[in-house]
N, CA, C and O of each residue as an XYZ file, in Angstrom:
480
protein
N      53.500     78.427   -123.346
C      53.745     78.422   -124.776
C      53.946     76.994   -125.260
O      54.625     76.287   -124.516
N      53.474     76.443   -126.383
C      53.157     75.469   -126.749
C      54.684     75.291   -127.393
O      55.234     76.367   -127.631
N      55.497     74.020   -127.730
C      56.878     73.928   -128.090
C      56.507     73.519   -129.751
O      55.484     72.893   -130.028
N      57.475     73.959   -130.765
C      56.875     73.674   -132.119
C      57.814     72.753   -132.485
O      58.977     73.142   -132.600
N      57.469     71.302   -132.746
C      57.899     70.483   -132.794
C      57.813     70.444   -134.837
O      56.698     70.391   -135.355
N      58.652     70.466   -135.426
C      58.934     70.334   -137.013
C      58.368     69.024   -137.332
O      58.517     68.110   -136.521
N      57.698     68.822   -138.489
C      57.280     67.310   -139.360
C      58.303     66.311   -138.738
O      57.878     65.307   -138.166
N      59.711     66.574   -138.839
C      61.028     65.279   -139.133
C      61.169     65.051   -137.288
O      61.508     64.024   -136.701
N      60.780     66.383   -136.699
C      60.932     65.950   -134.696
C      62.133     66.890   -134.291
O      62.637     66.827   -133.169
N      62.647     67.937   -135.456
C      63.237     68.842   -134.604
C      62.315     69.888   -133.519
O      61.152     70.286   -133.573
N      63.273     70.082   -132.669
C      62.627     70.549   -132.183
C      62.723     72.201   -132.313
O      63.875     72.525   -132.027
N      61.778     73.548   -132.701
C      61.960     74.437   -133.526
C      62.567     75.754   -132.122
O      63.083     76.871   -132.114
N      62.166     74.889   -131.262
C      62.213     76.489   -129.851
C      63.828     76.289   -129.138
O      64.344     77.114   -128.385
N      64.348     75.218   -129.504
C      65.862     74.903   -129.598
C      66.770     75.177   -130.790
O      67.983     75.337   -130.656
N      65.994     75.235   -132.229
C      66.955     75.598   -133.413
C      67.759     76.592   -133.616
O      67.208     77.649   -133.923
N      69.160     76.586   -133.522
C      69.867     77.815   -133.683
C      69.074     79.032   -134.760
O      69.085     80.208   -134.396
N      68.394     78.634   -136.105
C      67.898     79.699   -136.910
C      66.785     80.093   -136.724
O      66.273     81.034   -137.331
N      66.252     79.420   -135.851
C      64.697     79.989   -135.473
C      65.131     80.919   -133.922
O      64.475     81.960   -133.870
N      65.986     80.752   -132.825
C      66.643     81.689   -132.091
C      67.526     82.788   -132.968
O      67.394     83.970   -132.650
N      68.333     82.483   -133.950
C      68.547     83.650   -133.729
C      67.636     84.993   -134.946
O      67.849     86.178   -135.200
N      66.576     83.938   -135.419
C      65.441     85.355   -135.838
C      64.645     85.738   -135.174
O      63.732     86.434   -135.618
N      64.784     85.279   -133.431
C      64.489     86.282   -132.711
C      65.232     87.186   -132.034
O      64.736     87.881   -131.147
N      66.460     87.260   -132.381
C      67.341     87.725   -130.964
C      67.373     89.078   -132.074
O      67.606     89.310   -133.260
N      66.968     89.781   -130.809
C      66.573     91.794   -131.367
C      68.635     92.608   -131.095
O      69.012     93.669   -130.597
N      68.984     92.079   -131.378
C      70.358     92.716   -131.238
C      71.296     92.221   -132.596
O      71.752     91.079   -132.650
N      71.519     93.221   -133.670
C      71.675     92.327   -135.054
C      73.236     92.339   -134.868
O      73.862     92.228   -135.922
N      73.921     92.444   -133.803
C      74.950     92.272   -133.533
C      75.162     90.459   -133.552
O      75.614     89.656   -134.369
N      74.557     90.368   -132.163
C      74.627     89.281   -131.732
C      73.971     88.133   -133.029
O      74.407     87.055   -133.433
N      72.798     88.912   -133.401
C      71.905     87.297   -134.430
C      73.400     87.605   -135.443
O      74.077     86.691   -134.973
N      74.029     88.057   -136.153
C      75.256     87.877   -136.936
C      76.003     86.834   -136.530
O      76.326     85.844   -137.186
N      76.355     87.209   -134.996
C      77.236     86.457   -134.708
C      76.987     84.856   -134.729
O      77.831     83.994   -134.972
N      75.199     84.618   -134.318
C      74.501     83.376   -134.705
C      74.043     82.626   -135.443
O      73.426     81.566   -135.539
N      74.698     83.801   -136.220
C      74.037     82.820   -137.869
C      75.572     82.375   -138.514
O      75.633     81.437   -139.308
N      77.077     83.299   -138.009
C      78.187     82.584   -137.909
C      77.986     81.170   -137.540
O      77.999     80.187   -138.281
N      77.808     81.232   -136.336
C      78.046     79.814   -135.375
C      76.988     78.501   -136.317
O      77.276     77.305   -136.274
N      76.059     78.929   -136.926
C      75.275     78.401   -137.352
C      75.637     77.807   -138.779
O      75.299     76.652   -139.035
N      76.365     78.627   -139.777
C      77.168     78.209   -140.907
C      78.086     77.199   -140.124
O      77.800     76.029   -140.379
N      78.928     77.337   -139.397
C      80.003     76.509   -138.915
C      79.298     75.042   -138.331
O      79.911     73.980   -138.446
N      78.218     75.102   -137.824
C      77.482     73.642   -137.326
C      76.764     72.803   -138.588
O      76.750     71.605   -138.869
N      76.175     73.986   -139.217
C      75.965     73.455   -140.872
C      76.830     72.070   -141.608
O      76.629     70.922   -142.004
N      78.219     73.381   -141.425
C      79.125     72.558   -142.472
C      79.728     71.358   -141.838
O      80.269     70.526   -142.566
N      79.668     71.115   -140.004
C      80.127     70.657   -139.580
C      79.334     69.111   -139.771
O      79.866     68.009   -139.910
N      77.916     69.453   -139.724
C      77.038     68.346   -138.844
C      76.735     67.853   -140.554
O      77.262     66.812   -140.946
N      75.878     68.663   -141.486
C      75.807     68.590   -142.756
C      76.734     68.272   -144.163
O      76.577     67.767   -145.275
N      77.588     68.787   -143.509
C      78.690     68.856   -144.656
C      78.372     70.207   -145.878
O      78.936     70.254   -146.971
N      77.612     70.971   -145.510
C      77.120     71.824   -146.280
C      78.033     73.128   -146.592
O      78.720     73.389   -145.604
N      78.214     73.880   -147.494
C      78.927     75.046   -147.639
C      77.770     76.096   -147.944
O      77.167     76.084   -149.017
N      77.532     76.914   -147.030
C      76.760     77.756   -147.243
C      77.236     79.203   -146.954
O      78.250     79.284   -146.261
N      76.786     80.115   -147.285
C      76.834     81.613   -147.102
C      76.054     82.164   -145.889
O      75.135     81.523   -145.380
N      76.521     83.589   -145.362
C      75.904     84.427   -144.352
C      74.506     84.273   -144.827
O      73.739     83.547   -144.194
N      74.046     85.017   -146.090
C      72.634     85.427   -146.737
C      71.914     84.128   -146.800
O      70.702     84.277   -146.642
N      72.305     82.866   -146.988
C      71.391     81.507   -146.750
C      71.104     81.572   -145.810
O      69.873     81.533   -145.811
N      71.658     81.703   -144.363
C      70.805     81.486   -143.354
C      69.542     82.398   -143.156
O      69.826     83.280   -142.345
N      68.449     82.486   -143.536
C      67.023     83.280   -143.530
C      66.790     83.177   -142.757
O      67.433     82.417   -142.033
N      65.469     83.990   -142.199
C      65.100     83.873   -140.890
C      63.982     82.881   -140.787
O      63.234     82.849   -141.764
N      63.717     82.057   -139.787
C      62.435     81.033   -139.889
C      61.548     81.291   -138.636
O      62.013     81.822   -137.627
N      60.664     81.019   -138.710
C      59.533     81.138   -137.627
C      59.164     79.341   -137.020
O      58.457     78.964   -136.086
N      59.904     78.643   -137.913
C      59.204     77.053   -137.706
C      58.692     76.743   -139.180
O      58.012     77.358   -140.002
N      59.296     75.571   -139.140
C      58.642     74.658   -139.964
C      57.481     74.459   -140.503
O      57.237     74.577   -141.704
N      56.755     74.166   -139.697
C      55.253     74.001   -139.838
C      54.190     75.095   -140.068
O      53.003     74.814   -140.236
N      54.622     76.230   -140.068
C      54.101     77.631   -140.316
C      53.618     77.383   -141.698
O      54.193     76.388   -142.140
N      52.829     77.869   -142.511
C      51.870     77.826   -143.579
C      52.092     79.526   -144.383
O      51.859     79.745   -145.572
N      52.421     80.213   -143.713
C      53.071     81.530   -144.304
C      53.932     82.134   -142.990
O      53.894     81.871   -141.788
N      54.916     83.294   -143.989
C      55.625     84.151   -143.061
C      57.288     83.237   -143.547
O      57.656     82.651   -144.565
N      58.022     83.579   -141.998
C      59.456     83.508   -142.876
C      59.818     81.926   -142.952
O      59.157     81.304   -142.121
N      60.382     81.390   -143.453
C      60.848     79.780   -143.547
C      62.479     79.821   -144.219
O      62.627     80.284   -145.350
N      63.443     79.401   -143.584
C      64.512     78.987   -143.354
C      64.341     78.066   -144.512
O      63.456     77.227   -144.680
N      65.427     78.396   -145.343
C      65.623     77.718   -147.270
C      65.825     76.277   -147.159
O      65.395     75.424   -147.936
N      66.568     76.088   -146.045
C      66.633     74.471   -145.893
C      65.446     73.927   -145.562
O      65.104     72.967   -146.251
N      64.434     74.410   -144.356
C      63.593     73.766   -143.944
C      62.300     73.955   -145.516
O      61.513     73.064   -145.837
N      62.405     75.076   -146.107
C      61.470     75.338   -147.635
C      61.770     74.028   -148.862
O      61.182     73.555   -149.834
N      62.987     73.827   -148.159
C      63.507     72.471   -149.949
C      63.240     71.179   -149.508
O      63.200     70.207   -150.263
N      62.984     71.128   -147.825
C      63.230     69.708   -147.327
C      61.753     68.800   -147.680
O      60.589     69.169   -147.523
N      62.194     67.703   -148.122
C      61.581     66.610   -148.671
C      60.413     65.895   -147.837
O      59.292     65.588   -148.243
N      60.919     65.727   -146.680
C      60.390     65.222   -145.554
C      58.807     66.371   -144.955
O      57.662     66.029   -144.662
N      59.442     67.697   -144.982
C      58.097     68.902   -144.941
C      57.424     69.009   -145.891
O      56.372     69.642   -145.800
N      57.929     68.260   -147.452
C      56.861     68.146   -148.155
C      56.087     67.646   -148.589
O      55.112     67.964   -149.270
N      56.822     66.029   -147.882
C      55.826     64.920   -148.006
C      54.996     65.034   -146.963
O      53.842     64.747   -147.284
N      55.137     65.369   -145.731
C      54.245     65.520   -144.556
C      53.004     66.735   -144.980
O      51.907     66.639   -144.431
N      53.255     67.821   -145.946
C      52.050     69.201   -146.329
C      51.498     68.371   -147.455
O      50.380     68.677   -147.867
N      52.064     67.468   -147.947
C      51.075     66.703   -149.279
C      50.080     65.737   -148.509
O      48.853     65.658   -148.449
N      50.849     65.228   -148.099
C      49.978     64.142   -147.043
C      48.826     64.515   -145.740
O      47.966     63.840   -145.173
N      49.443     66.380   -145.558
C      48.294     66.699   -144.979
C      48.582     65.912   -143.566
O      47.718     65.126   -143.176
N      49.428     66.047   -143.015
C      49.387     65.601   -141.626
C      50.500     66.221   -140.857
O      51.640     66.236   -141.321
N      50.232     66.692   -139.792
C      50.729     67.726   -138.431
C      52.221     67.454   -137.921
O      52.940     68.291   -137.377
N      52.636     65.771   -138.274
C      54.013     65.247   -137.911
C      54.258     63.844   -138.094
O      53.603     62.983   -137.506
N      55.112     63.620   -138.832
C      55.454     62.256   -139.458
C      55.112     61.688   -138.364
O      55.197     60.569   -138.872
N      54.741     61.420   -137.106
C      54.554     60.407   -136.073
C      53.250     59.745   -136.988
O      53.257     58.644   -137.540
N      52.059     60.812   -136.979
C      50.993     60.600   -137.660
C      51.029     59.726   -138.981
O      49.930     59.219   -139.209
N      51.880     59.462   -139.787
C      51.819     59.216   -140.887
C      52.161     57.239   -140.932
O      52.757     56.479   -140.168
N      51.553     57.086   -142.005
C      50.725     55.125   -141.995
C      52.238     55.159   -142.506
O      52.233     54.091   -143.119
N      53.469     55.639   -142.661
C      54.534     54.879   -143.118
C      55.778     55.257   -142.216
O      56.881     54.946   -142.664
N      55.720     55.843   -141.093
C      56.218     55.964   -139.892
C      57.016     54.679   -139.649
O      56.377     53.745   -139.164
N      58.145     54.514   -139.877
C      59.614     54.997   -140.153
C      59.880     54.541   -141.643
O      60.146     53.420   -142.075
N      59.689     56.042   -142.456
C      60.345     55.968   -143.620
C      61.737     55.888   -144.190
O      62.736     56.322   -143.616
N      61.725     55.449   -145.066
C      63.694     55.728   -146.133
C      64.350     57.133   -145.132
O      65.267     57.404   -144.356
N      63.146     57.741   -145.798
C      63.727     59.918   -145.560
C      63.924     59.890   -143.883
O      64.885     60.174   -143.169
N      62.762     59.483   -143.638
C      63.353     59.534   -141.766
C      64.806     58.910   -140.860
O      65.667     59.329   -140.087
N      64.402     57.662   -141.538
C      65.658     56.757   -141.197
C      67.158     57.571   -141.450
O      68.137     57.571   -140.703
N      66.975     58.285   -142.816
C      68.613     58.661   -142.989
C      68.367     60.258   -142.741
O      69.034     61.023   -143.439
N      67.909     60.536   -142.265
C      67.581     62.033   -140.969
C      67.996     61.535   -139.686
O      68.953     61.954   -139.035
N      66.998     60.365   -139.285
C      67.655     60.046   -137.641
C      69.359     59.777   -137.321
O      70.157     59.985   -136.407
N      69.345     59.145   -138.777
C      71.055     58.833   -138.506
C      71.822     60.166   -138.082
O      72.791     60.066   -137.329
N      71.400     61.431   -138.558
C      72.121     62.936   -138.037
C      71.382     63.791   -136.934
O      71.717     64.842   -136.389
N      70.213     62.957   -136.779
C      69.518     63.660   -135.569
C      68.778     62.720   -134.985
O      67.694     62.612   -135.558
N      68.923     61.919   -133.989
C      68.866     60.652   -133.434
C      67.902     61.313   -132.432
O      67.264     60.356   -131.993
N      67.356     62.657   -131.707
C      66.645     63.076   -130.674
C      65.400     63.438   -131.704
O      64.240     63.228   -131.350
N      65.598     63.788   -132.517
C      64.190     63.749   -133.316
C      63.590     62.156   -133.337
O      62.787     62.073   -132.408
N      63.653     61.350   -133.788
C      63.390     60.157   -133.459
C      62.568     59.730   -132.289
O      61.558     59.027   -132.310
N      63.264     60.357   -131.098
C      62.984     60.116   -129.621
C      61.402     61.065   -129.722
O      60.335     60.580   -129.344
N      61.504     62.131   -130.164
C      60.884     63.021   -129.978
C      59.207     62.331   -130.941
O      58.131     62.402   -130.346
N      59.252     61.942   -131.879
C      58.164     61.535   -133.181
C      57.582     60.503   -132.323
O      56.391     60.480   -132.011
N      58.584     59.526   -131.897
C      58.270     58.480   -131.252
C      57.197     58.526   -130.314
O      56.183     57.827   -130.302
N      57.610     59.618   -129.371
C      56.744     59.881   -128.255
C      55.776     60.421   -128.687
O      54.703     60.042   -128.217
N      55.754     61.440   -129.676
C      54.204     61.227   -130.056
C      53.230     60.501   -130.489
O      52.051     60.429   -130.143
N      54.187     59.658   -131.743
C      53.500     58.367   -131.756
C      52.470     57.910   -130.707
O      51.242     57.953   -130.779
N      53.516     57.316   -129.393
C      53.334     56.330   -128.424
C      51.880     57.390   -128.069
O      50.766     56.870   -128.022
N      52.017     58.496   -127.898
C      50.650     59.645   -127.410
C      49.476     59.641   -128.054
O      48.530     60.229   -127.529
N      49.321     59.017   -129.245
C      48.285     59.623   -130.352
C      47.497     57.931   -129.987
O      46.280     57.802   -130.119
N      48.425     56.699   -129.512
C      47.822     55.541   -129.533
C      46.145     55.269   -128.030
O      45.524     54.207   -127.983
């Protein structure tokens, strides 16, 4: 199985909201979309509700379900305007928007990078 790496370099087969819209026990995905508000507000500073967390399939998906944060984010929409597969690709690779993303997710970075370094 191919790993779905998001526009910004999350990585989507590790994301708490993309696990828990698969986990078939709506016990447990409850309990993960708890843990998931609490890392939100922690890592984000965000105040969000149970019903915000939606279910997502990935980022980069073109239809089907998409996670409200990953639907508003700036960075996925400059990358679908621009028409390109992952900011590594893109002629302005390391942008404003990236730069103050890496500052809260410093392994995405690692991750763009290496594709970068792959595509050369």
């Amino acid at each position: 199985m191919n790993k779905i790496i998001a526009f910004c370099g999350l990585d989507c087969d590790t994301c708490q909201i993309y696990l828990a819209t698969r986990e078939k026990d709506k016990r447990k995905q409850k309990e993960k979309r708890k843990e998931i508000l609490r890392l939100i507000k922690k890592h984000y500073g965000l105040d969000l509700k149970l019903e915000d967390i939606t279910d997502c399939d990935g980022c980069i998906i073109e239809t089907g379900r998409l996670f409200s944060g990953c639907k508003n984010c700036s960075i996925r929409k400059c990358a679908i305007e621009k028409k390109i597969v992952s900011c590594a690709y893109c002629e302005e690779y390391v942008c404003e928007k990236l730069e103050e993303f890496f500052a809260k997710e410093p392994s995405s970075k690692k991750r763009l990078d290496k594709i970068k370094t792959k595509k050369k």
